[in-house]
C-alpha positions as CSV (number, residue, x, y, z in Angstrom):
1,X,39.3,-177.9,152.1
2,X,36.5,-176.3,154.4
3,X,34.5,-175.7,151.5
4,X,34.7,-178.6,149.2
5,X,34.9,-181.0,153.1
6,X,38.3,-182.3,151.7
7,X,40.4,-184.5,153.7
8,X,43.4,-184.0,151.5
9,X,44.6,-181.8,148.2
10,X,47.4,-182.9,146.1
11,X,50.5,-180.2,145.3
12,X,51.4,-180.8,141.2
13,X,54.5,-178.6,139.4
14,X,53.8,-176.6,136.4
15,X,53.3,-179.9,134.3
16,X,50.9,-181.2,136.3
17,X,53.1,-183.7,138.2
18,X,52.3,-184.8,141.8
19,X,54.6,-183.3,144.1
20,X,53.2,-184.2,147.4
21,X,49.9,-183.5,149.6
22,X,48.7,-181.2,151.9
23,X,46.5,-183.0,154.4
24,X,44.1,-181.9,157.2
25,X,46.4,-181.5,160.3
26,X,48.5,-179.7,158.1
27,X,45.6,-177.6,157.9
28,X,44.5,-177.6,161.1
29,X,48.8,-176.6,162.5
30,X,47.8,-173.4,160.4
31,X,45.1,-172.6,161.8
32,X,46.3,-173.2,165.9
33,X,48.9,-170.9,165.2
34,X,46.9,-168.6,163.5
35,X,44.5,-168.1,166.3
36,X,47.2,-168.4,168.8
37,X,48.5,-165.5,167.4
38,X,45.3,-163.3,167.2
39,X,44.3,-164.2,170.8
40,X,47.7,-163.0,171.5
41,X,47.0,-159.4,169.6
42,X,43.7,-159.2,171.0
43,X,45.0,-159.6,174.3
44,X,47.5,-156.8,173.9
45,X,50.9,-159.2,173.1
46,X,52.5,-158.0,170.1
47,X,55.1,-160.9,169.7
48,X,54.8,-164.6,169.1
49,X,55.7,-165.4,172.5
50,X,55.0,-168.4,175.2
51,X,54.7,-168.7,179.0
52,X,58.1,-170.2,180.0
53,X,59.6,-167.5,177.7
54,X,62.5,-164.9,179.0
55,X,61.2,-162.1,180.9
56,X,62.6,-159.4,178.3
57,X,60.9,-161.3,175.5
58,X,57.6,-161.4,177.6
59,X,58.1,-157.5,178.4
60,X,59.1,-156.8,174.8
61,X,55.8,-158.4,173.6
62,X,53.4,-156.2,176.2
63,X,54.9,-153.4,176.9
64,X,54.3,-151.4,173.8
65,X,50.3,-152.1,174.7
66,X,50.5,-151.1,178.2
67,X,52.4,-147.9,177.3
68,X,49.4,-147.3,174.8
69,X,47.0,-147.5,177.9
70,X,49.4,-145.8,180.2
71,X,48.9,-142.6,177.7
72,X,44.8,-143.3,177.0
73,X,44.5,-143.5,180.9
74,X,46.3,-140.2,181.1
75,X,44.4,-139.1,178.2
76,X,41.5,-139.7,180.0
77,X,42.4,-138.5,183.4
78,X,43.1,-134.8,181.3
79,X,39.3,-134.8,180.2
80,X,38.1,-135.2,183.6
81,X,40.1,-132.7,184.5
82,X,38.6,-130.6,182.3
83,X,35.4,-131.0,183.5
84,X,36.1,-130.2,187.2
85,X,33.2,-128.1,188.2
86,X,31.3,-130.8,187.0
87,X,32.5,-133.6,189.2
88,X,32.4,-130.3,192.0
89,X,28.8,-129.6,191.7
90,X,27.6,-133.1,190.7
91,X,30.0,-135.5,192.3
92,X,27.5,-138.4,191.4
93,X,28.6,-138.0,187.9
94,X,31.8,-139.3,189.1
95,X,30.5,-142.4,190.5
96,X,28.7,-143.1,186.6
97,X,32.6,-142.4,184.7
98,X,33.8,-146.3,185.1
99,X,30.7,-147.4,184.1
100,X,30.1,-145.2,180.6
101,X,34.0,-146.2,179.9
102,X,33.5,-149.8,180.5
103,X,30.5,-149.9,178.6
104,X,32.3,-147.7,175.4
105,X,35.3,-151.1,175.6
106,X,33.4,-153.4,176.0
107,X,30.9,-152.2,173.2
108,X,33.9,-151.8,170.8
109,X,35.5,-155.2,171.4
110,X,32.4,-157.2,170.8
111,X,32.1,-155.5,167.3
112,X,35.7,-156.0,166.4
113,X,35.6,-159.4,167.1
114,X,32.7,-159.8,165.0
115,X,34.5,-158.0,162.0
116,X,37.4,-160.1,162.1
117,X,35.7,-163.3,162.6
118,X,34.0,-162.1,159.4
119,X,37.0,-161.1,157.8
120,X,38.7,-163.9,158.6
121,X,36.3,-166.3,157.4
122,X,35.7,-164.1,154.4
123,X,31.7,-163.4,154.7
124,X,31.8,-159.5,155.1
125,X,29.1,-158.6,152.0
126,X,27.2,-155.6,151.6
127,X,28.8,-152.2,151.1
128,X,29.7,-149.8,154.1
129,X,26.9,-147.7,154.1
130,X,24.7,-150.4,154.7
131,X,26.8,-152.3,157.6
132,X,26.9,-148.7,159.3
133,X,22.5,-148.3,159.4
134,X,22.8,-151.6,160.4
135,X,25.6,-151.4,163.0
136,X,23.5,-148.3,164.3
137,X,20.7,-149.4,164.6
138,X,21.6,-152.6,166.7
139,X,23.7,-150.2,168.9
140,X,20.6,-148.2,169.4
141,X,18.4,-151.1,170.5
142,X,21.2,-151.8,172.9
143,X,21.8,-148.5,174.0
144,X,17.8,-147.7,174.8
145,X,17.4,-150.6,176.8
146,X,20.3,-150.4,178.8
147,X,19.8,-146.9,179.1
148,X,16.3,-147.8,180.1
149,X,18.0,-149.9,183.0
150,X,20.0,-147.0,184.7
151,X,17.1,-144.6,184.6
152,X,15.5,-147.2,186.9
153,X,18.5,-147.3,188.7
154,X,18.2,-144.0,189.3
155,X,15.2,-143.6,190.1
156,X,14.9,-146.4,193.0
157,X,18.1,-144.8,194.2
158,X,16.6,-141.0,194.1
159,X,18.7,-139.8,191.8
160,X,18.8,-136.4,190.7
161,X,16.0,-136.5,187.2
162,X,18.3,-134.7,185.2
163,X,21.6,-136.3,186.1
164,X,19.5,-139.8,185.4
165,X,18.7,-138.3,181.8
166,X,22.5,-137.5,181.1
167,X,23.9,-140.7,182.0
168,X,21.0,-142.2,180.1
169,X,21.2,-140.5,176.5
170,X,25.4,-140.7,177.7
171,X,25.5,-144.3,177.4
172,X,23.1,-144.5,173.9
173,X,25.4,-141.8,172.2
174,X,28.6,-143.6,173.7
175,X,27.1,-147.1,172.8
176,X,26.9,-145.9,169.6
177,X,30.4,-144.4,168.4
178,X,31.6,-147.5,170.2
179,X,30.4,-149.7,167.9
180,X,30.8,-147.3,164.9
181,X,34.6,-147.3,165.6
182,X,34.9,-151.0,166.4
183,X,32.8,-151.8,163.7
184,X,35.2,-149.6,160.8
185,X,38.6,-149.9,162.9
186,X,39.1,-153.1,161.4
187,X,37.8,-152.6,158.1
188,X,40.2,-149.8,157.5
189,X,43.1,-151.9,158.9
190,X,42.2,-154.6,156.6
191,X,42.4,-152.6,153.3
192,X,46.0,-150.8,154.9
193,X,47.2,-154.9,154.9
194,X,47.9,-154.7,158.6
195,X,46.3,-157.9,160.9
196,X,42.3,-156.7,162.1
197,X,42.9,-158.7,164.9
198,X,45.0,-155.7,166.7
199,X,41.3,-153.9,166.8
200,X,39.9,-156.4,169.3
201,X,42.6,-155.8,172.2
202,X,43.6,-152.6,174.2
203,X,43.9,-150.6,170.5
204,X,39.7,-150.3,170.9
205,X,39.8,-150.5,174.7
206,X,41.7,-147.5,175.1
207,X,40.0,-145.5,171.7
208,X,36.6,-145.6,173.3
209,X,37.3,-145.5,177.1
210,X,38.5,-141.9,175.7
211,X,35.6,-140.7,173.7
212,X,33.1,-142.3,176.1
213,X,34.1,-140.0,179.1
214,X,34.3,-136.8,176.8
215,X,31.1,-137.9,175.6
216,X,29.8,-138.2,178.9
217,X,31.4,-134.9,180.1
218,X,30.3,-132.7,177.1
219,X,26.4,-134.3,177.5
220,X,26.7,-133.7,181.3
221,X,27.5,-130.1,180.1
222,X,24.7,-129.5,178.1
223,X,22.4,-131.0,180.1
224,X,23.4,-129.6,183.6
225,X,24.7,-126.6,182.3
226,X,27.9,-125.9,184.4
């Protein structure tokens, strides 16, 4: 109907007899509950559920997403651990680990969303080789000018050179895999017949907030050498 701008298709039986119709706010009840339903996954809800539902329906529905963050939160708080004599000799490092972990979500959640607006409206083209040079080399461009942005920062705030050049090449390698893994999480998803639209809520979130601070971490490492 989108494509051909119908207002209405006709339903025939194997003899070509009309059955019935299938009009545009039939259309359009399909599509409210479909996206009603994938803001709902995005958000971390698993179920169909509404506000004035029960409260064990409501916990049900996100609880199995904030037990999933519960464990990437502890995941994460293990890697940090890790790295103690990091955070001991270089607490500013410290103050940088929200920011690199944001910046890895928030990364992967906008190319989800792009992939399953594309898969949902059926325009993904081009083989997977070619969206992943692509999908690099826009997180690059990002990446060096926002990494561009915090070696300012720290250099107005007299920050240690070296620690300004690890957060900085941090947040262009982190940029990077963030997008990589938002970009092929719902792709592979797809083809497995489960709903893409679970890639865009805490599934991604959580992935990347745990490679961006061992990222961070193991680059701090090299660089600083502790």
């Amino acid at each position: 109907m989108h494509k051909y701008d119908l207002e209405a298709i006709p339903v025939v039986n194997d003899e070509g007899i009309l059955q019935g119709r299938i009009t545009i706010d039939d259309v359009v009840d399909v599509i409210k509950e479909e996206a009603e339903k994938d803001y709902q996954m995005a958000a971390g809800i698993t179920d169909d559920v509404e506000a004035d539902d029960s409260i064990f329906e409501l916990t049900k529905a996100r609880l199995p997403w904030l037990i999933l963050g519960l464990f990437g939160g502890l995941a994460a708080a293990s890697i940090m651990g890790g790295f103690e004599d990091a955070l001991t000799k270089f607490p500013e490092l410290f103050f940088f680990t929200p920011l690199i972990a944001a910046m890895a979500g928030n990364v992967g959640v906008q190319s989800s969303a792009i992939i399953v607006q594309g898969l949902a409206n059926d325009n993904i083209r081009g083989s997977m080789f070619n969206r992943m040079i692509k999908e690099i080399g826009l997180s690059l461009v990002n990446g060096i000018i926002l990494a561009g942005l915090i070696f300012v920062f720290g250099l107005v705030f007299n920050y240690n050179i070296n620690i300004s050049i690890t957060i900085a090449i941090s947040l262009v390698i982190v940029i990077i895999i963030a997008s990589l893994i938002g970009t092929f999480v719902p792709l592979v998803l797809d083809k497995k017949g489960i709903d893409p639209a679970v890639a865009t809520g805490p599934f991604i979130t959580t992935s990347n907030d745990i490679f961006g601070i061992f990222i961070f971490f193991y680059i701090a490492k090299i660089i600083l050498g502790f």
